[in-house]
NUDO-766155 format. One record per residue: residue in three letters; x, y, z of N, C-alpha, C, CB in turn. Coordinates in Angstrom, 2 decimals. Glycine has a CB too. Example, Ala and Ser with C-alpha at 12.3 -4.5 7.8 and 13.67 -1.06 7.14 Angstrom:
2
{type = ALA&n.east = 13.19&n.north = -5.69&n.up = 7.80&ca.east = 12.30&ca.north = -4.50&ca.up = 7.80&c.east = 13.20&c.north = -3.30&c.up = 7.80&cb.east = 11.31&cb.north = -4.47&cb.up = 9.05} $
{type = SER&n.east = 12.85&n.north = -2.25&n.up = 7.08&ca.east = 13.67&ca.north = -1.06&ca.up = 7.14&c.east = 12.90&c.north = 0.03&c.up = 7.87&cb.east = 14.08&cb.north = -0.60&cb.up = 5.72} $
END
This chain:
92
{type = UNK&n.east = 0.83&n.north = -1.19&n.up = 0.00&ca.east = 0.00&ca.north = 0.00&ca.up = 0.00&c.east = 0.88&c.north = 1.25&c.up = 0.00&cb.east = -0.95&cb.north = 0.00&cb.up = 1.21} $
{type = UNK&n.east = 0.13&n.north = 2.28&n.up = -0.72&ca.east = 1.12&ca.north = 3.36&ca.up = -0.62&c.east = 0.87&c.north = 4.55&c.up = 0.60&cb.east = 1.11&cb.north = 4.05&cb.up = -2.06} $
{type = UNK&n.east = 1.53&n.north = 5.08&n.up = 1.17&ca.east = 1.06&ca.north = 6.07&ca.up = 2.30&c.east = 1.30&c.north = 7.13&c.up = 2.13&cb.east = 1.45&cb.north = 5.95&cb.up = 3.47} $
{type = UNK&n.east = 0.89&n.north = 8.20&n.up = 1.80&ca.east = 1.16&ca.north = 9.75&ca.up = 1.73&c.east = 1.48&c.north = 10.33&c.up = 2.97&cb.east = -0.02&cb.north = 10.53&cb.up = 1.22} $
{type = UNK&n.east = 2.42&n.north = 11.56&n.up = 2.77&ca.east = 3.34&ca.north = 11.63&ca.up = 3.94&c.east = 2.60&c.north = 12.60&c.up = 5.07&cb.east = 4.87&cb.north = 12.24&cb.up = 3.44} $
{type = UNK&n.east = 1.30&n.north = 12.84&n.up = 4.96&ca.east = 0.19&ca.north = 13.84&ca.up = 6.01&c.east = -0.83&c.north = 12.68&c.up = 6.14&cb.east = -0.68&cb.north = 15.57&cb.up = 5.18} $
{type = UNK&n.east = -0.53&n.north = 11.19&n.up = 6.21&ca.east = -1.26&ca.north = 10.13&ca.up = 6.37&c.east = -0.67&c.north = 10.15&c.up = 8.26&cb.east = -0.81&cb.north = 8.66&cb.up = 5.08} $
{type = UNK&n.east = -2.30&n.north = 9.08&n.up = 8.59&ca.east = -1.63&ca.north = 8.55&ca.up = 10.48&c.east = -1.77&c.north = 7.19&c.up = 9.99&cb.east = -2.83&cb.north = 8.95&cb.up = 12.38} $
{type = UNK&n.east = -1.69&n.north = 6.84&n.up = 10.93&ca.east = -1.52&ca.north = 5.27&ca.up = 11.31&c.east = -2.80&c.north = 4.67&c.up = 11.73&cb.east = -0.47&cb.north = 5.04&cb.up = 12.53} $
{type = UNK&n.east = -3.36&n.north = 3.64&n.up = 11.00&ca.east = -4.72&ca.north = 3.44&ca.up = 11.26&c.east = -4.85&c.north = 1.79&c.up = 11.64&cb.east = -5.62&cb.north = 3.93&cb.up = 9.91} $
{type = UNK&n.east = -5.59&n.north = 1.67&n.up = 13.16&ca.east = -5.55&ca.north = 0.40&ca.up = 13.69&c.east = -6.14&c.north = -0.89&c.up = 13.02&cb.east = -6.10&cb.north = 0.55&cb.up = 14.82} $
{type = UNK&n.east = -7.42&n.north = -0.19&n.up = 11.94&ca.east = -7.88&ca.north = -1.47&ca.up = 11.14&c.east = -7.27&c.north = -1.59&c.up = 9.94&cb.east = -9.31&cb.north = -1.52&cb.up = 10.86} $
{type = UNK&n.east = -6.07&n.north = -0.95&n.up = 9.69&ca.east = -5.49&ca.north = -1.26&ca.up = 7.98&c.east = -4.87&c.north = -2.57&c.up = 8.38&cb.east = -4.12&cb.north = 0.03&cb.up = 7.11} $
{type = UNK&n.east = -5.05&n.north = -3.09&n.up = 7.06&ca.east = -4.36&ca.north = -4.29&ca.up = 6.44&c.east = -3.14&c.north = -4.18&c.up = 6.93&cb.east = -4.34&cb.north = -4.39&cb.up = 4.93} $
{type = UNK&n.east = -2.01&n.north = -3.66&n.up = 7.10&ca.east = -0.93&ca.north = -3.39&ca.up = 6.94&c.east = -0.46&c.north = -3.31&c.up = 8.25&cb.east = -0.78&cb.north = -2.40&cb.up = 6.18} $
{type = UNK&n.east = 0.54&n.north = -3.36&n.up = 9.25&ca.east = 0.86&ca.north = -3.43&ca.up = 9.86&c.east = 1.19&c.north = -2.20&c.up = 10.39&cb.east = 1.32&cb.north = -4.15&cb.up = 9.67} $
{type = UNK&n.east = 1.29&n.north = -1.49&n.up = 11.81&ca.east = 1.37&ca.north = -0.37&ca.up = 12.14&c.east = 2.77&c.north = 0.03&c.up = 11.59&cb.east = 1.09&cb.north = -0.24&cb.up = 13.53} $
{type = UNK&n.east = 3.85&n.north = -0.82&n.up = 11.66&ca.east = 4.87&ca.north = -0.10&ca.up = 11.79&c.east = 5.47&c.north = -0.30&c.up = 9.99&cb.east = 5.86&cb.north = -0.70&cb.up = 13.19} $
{type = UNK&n.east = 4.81&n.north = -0.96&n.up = 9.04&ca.east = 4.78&ca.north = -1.32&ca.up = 7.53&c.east = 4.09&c.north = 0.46&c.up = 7.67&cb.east = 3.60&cb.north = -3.11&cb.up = 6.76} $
{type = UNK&n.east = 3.01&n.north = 0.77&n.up = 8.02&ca.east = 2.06&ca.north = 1.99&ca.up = 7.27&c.east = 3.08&c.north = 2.70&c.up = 8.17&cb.east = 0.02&cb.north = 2.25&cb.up = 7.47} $
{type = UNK&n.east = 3.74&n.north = 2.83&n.up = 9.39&ca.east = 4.69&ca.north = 4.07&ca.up = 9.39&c.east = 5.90&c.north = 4.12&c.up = 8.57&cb.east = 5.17&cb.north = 4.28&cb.up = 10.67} $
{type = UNK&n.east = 6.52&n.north = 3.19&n.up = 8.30&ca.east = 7.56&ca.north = 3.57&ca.up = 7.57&c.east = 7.02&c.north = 3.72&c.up = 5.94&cb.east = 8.74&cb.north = 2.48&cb.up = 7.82} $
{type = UNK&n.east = 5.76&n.north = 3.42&n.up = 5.55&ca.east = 5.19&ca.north = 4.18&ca.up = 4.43&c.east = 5.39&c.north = 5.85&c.up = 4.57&cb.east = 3.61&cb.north = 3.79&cb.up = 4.36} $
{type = UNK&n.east = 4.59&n.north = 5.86&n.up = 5.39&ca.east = 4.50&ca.north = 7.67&ca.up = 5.97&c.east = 6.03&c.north = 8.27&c.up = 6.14&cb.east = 3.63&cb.north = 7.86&cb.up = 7.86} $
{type = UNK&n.east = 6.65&n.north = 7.60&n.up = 6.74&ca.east = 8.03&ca.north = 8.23&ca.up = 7.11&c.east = 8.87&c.north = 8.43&c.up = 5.72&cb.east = 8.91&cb.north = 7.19&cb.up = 8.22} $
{type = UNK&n.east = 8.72&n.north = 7.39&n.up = 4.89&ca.east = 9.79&ca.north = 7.06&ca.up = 3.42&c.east = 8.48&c.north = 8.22&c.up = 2.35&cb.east = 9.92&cb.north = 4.46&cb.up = 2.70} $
{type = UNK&n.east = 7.25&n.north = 8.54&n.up = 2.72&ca.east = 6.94&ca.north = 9.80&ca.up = 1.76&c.east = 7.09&c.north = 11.18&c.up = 2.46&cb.east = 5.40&cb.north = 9.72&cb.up = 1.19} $
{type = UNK&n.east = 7.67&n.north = 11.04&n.up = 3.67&ca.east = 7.78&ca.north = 12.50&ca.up = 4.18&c.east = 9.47&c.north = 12.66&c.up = 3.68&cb.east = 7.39&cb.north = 12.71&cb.up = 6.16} $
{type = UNK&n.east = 10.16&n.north = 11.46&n.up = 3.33&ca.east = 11.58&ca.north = 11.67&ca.up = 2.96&c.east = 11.82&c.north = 12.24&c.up = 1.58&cb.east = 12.31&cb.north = 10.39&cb.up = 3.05} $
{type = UNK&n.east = 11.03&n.north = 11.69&n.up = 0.92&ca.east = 10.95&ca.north = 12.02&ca.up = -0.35&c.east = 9.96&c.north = 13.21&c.up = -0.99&cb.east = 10.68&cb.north = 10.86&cb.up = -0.85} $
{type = UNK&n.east = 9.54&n.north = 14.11&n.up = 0.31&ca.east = 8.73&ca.north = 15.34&ca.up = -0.16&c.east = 10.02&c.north = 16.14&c.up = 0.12&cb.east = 7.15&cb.north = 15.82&cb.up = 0.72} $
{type = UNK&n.east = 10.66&n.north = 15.95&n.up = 1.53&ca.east = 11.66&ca.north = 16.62&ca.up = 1.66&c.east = 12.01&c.north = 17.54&c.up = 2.75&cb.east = 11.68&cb.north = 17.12&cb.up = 0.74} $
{type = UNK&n.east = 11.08&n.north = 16.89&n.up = 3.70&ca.east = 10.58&ca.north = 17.28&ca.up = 5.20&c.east = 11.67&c.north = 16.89&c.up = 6.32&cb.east = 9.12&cb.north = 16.41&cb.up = 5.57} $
{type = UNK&n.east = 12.93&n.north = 16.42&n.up = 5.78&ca.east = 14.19&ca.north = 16.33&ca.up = 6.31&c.east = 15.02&c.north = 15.96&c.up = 5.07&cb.east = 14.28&cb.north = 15.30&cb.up = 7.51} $
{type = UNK&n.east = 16.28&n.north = 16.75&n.up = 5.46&ca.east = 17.62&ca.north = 16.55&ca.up = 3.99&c.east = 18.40&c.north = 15.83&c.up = 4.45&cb.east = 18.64&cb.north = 17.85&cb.up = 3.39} $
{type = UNK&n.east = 18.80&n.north = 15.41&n.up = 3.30&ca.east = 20.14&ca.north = 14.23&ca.up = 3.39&c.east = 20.76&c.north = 14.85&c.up = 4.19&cb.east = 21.15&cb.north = 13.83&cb.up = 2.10} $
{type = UNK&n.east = 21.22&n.north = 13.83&n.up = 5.32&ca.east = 22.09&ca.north = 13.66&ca.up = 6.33&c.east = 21.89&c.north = 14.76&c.up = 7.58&cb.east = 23.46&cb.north = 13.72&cb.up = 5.70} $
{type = UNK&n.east = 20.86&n.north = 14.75&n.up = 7.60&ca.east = 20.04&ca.north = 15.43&ca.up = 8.83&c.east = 19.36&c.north = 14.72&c.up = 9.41&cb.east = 19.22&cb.north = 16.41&cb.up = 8.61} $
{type = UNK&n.east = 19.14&n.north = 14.49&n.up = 10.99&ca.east = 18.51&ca.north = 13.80&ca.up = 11.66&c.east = 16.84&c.north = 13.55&c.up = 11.70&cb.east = 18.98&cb.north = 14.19&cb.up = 12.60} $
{type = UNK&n.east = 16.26&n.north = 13.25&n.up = 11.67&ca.east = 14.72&ca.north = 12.88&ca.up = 11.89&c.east = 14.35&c.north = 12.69&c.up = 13.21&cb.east = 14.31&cb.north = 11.64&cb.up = 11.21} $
{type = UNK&n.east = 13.16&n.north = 13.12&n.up = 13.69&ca.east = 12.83&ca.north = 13.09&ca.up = 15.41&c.east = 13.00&c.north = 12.16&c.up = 15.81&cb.east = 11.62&cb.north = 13.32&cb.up = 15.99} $
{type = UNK&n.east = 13.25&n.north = 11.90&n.up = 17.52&ca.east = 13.74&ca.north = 10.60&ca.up = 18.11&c.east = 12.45&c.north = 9.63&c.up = 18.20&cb.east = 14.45&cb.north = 10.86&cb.up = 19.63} $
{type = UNK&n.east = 12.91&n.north = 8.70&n.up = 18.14&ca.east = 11.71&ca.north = 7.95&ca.up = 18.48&c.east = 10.68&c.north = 7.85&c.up = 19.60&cb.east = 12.06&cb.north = 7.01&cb.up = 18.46} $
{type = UNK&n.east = 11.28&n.north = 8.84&n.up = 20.40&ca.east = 10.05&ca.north = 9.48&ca.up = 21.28&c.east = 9.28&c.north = 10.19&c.up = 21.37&cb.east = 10.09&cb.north = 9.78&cb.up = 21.96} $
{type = UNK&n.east = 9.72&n.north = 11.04&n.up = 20.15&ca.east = 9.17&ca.north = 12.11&ca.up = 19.06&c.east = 7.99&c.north = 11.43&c.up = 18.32&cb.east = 10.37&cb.north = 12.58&cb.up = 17.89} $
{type = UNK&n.east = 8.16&n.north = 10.75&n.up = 17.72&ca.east = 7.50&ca.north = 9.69&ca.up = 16.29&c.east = 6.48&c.north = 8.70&c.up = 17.08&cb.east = 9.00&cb.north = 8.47&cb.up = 15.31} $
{type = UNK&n.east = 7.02&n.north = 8.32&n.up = 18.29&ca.east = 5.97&ca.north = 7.56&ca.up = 19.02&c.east = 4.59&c.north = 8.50&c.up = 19.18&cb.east = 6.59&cb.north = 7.10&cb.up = 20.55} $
{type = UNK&n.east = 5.29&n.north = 9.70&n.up = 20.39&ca.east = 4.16&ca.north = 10.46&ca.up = 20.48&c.east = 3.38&c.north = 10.86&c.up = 19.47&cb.east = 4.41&cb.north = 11.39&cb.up = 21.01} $
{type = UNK&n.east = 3.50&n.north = 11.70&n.up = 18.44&ca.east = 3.22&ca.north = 11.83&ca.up = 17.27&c.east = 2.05&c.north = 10.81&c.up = 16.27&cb.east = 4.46&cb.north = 11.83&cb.up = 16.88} $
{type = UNK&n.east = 2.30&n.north = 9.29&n.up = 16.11&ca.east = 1.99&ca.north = 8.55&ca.up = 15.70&c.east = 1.00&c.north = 8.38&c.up = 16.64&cb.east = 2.79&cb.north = 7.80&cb.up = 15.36} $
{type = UNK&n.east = 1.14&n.north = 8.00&n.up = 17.74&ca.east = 0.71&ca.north = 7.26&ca.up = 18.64&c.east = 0.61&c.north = 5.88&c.up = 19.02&cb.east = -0.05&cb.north = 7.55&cb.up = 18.64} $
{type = UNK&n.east = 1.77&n.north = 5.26&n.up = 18.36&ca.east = 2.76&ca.north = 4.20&ca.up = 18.49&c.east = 3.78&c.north = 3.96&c.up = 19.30&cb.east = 3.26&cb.north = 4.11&cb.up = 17.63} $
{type = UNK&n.east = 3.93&n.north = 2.76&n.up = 19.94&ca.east = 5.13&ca.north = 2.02&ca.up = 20.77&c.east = 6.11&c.north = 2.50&c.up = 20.42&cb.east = 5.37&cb.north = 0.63&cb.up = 20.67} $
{type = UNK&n.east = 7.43&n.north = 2.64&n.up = 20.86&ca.east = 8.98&ca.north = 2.67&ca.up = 20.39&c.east = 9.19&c.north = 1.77&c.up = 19.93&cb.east = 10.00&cb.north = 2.81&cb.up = 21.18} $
{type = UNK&n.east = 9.23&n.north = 0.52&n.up = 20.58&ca.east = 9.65&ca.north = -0.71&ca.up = 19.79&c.east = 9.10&c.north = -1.05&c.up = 17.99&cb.east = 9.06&cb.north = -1.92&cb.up = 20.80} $
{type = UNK&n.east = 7.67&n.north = -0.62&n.up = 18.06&ca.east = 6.94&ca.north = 0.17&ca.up = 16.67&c.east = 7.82&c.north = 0.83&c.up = 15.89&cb.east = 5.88&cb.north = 1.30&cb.up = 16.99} $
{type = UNK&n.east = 8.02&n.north = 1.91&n.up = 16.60&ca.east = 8.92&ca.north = 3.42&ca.up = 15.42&c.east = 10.06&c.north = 2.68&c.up = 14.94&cb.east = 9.76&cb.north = 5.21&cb.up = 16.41} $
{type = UNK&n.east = 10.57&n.north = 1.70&n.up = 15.99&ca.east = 12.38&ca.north = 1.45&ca.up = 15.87&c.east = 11.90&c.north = 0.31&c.up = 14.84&cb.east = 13.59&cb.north = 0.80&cb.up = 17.63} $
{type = UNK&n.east = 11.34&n.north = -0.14&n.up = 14.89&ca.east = 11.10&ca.north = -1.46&ca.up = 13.59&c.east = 10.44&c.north = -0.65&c.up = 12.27&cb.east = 9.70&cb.north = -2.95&cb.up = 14.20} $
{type = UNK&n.east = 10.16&n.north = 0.54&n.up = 11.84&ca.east = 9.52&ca.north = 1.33&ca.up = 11.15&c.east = 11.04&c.north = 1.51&c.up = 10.59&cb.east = 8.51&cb.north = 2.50&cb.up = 11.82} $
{type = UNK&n.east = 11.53&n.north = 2.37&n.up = 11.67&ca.east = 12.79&ca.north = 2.90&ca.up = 11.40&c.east = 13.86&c.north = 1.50&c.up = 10.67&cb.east = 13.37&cb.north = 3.59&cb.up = 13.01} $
{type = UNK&n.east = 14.46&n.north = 0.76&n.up = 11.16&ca.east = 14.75&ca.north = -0.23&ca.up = 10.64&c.east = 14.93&c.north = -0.51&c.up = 9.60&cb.east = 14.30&cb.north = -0.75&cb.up = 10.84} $
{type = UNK&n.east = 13.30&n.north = -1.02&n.up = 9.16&ca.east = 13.23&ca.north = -1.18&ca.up = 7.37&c.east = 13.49&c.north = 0.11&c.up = 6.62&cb.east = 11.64&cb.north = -1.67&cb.up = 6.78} $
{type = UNK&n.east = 13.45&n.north = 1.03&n.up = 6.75&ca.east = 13.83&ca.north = 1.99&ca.up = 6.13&c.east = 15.40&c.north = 2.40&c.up = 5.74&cb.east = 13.26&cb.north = 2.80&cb.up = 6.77} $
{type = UNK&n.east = 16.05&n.north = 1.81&n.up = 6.93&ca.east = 17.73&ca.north = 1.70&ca.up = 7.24&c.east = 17.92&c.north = 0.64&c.up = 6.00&cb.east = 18.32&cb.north = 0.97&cb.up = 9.12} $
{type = UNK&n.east = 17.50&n.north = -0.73&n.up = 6.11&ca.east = 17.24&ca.north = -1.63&ca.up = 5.50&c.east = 17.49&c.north = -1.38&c.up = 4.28&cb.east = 16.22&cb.north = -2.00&cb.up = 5.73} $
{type = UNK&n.east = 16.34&n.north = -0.43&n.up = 3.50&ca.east = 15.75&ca.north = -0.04&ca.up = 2.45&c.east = 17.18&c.north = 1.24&c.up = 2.01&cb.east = 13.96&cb.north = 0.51&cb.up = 2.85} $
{type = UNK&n.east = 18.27&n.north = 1.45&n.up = 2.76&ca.east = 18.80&ca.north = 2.41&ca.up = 2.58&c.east = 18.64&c.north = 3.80&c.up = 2.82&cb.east = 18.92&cb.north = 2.25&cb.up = 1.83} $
{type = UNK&n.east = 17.03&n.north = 4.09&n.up = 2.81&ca.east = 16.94&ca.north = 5.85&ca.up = 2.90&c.east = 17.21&c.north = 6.21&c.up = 4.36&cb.east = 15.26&cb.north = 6.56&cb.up = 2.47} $
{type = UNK&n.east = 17.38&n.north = 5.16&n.up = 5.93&ca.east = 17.72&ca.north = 6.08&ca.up = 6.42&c.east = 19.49&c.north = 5.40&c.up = 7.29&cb.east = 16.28&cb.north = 6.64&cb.up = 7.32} $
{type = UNK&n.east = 19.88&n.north = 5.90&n.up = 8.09&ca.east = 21.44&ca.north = 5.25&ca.up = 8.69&c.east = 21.43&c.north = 6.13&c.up = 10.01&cb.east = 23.15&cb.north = 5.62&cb.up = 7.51} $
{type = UNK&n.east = 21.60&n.north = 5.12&n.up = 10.97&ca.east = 21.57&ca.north = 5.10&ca.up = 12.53&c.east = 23.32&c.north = 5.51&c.up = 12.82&cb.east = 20.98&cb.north = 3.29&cb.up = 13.24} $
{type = UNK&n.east = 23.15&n.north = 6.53&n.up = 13.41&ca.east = 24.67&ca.north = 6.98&ca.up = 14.50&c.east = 23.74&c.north = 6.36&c.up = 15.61&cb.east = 25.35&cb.north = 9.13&cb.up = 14.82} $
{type = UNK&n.east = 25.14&n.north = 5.49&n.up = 16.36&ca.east = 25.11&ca.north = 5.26&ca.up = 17.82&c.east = 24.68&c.north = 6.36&c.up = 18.64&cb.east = 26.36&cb.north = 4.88&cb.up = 18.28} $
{type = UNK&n.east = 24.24&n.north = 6.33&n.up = 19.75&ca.east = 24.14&ca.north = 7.51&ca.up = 20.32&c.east = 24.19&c.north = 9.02&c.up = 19.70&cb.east = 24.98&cb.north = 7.39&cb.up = 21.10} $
{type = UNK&n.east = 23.81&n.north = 9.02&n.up = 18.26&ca.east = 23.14&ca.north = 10.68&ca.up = 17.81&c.east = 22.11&c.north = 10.56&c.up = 17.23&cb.east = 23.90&cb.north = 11.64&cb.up = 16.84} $
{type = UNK&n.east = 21.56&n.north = 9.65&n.up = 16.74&ca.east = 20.17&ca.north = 9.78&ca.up = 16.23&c.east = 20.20&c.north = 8.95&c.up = 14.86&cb.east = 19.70&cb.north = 11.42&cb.up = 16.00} $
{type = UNK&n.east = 19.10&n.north = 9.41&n.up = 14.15&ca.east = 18.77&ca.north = 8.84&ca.up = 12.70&c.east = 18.06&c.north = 9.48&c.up = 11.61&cb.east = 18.06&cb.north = 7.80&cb.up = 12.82} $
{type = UNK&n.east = 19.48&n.north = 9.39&n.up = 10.93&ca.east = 19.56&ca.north = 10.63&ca.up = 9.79&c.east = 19.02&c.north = 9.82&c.up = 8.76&cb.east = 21.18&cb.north = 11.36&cb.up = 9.35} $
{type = UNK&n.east = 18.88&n.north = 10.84&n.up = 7.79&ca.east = 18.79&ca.north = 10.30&ca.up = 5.76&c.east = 19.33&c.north = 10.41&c.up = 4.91&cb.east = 18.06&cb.north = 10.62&cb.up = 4.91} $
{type = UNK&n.east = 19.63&n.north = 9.28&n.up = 4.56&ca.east = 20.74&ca.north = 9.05&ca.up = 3.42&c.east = 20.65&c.north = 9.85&c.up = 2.65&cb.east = 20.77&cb.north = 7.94&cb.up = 2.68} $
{type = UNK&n.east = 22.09&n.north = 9.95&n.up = 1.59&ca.east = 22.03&ca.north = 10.38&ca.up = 0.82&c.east = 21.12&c.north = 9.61&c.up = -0.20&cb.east = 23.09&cb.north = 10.68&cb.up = 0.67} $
{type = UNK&n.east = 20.37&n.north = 10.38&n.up = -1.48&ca.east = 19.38&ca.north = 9.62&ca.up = -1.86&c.east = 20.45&c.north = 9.88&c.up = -3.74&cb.east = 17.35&cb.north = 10.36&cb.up = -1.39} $
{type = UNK&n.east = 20.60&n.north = 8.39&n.up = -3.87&ca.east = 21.36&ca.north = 8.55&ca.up = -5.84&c.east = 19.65&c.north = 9.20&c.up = -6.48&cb.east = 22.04&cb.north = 6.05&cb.up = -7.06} $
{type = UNK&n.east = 19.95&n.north = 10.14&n.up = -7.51&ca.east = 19.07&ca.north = 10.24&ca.up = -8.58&c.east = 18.26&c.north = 8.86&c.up = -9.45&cb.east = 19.93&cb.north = 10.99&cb.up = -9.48} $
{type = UNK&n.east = 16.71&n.north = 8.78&n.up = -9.18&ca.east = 16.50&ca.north = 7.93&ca.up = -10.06&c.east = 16.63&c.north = 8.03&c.up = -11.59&cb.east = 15.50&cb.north = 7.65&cb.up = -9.78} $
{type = UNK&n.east = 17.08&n.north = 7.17&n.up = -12.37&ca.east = 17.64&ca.north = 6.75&ca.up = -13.32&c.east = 16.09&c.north = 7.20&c.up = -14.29&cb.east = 18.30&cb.north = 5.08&cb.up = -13.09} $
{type = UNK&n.east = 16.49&n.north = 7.53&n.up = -15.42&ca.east = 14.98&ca.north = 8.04&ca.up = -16.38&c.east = 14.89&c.north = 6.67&c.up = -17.13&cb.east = 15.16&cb.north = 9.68&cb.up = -17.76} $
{type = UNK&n.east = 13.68&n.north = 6.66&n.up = -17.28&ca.east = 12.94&ca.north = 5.13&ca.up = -17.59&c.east = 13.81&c.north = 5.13&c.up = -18.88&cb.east = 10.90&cb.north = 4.98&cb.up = -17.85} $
{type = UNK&n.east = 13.31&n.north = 4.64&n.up = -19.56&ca.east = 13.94&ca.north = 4.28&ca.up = -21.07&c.east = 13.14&c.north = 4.53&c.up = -21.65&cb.east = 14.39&cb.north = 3.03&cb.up = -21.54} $
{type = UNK&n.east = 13.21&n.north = 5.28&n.up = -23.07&ca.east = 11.90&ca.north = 5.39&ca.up = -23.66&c.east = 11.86&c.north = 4.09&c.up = -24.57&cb.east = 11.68&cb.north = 6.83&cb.up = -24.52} $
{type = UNK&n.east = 10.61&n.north = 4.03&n.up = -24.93&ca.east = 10.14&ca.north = 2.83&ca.up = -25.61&c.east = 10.06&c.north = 3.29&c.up = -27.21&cb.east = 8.63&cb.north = 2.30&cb.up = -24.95} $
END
C-alpha cells in the first residue's frame, strides 16, 4: 500500500502499524521534510506523534535503514541518506 506523507496510522489497515509508518516516514523523505544527512525526530518524538510504541517506530525505522533511505549513528540519532538520482525510464 502506498502512504502519503500527512497520512496517520490506522488500527484497522491491512498493513501493519509499523509497515504503514515507515510508508508515511519514506513519503515524508521524499517530499523533503528532512535533507540528506540530517537527523529525523527521536523515536520518542515519532511515538508520540503517531501514537505508536517505540519498539513500533524502531522497527519502522529499521526497514527503512534496511531499504537504505535512512542510517543510525550510535548515540546521535537517525539521519537520511544520501538519496542517488533515479535513473529516467527508457523510452520505448
Amino acid at each position: 500500500m502506498e502512504y502519503g506523507p500527512d497520512d496517520q496510522v490506522q488500527r484497522d489497515a491491512p498493513d501493519a502499524p509499523f509497515q504503514q509508518l515507515a510508508g508515511i516516514l519514506r513519503a515524508r523523505v521524499k517530499r523533503g521534510d528532512w535533507k540528506p544527512n540530517r537527523a529525523i525526530p527521536g523515536e520518542n518524538a515519532l511515538a508520540g506523534e503517531y501514537g505508536l510504541s517505540r519498539p513500533t517506530v524502531r522497527r519502522a525505522i529499521a526497514t527503512l535503514a534496511d531499504e537504505g533511505l535512512l542510517y543510525a549513528l550510535s548515540g546521535r540519532g537517525t539521519y537520511v541518506a544520501e538519496q542517488k538520482p533515479e535513473a529516467p525510464a527508457p523510452h520505448e
